[in-house]
C-alpha positions as CSV (number, residue, x, y, z in Angstrom):
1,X,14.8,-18.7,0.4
2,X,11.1,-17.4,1.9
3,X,12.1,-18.7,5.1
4,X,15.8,-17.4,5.3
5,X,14.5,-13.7,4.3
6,X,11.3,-14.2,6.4
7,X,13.7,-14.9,9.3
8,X,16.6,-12.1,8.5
9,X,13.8,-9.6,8.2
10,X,10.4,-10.8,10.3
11,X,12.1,-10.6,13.6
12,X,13.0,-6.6,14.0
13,X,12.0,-3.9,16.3
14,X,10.1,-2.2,13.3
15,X,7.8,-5.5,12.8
16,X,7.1,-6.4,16.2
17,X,6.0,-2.9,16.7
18,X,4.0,-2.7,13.4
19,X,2.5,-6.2,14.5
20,X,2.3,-4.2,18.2
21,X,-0.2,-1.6,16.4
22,X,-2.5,-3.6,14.3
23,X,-5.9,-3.7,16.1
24,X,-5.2,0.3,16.5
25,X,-4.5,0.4,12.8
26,X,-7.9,-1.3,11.8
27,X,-9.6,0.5,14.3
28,X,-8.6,3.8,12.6
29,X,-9.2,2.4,8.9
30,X,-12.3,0.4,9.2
31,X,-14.6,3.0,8.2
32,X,-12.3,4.7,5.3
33,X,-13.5,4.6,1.5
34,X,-11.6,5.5,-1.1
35,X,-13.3,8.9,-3.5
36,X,-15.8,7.3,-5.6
37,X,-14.1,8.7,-9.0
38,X,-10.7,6.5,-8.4
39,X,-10.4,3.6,-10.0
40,X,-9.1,0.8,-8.4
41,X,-7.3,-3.1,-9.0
42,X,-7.6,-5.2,-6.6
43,X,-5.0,-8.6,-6.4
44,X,-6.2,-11.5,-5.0
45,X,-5.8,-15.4,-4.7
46,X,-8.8,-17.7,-5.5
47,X,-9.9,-19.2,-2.2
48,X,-11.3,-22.7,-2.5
49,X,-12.9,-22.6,0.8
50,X,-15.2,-19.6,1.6
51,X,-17.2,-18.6,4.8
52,X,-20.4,-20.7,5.6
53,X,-22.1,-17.8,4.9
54,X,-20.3,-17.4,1.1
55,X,-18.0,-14.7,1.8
56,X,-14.2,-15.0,0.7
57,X,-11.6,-13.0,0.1
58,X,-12.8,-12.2,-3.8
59,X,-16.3,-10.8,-2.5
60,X,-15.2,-8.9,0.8
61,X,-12.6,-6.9,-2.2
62,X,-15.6,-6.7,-4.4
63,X,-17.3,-4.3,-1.8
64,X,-14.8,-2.3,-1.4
65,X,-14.4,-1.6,-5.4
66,X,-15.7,2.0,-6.3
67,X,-17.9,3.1,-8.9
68,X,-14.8,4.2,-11.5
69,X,-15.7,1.9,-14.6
70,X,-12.0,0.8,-14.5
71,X,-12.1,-0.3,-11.1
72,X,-11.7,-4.6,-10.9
73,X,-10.2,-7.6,-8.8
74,X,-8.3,-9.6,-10.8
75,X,-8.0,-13.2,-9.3
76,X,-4.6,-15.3,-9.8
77,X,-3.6,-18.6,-8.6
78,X,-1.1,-18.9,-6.4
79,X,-0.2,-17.8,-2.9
80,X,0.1,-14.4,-1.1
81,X,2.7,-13.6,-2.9
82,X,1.7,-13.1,-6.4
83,X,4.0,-10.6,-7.3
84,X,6.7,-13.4,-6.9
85,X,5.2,-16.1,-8.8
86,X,2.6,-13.9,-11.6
87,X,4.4,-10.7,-12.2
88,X,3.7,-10.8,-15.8
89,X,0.4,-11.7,-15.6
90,X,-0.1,-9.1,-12.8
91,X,2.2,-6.3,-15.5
92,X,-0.2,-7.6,-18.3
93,X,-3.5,-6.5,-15.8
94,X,-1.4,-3.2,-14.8
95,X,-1.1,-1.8,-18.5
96,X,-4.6,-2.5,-19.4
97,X,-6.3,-1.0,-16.0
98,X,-4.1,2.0,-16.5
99,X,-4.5,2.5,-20.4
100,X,-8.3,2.4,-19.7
101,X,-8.5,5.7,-18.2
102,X,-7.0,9.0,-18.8
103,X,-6.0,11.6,-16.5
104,X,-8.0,15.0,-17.1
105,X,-5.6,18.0,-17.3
């Protein structure tokens, strides 16, 4: 099924120029932070291999967390599509990180 979807919709003039702009993308982004005071929830699949110099996908997300008390990475096995495979773990993670804050009026 990934690969019949994957091939219906990877192959488009919208992708290939997306795919076209992505060094221009980063280039733009790679010095944007989010506003300390948001909180923010981070997805992400355990690595078993890291970097030789320790770094994996779990600590690069880590530094770019902000200083909101809410704000987390929640690891899940699986692949890079979680929300295929742990929606209702990732639902479960959702309702917590947004019950633990209130928005001021």
């Amino acid at each position: 099924m990934t690969k019949a979807l994957s091939a219906w919709k990877g192959y488009n003039k919208n992708v290939v120029a997306e795919a076209n702009e992505i060094k221009e993308n980063i280039d733009k982004t790679v010095d944007m932070k989010l506003p300390s005071t948001i909180p923010v929830l981070f997805f992400t699949t355990k690595e078993e291999k890291g970097l030789e110099d320790g770094k994996n996908n779990v600590s690069f997300y880590q530094t770019q967390l902000t200083n909101h008390p809410a704000s987390k990475v929640v690891v899940l096995q699986g692949h890079h599509y979680l929300h295929w495979t742990r929606s209702k773990e990732m639902n479960k993670e959702i309702n917590e990180f947004t019950s633990s804050f209130s928005v001021e009026q």
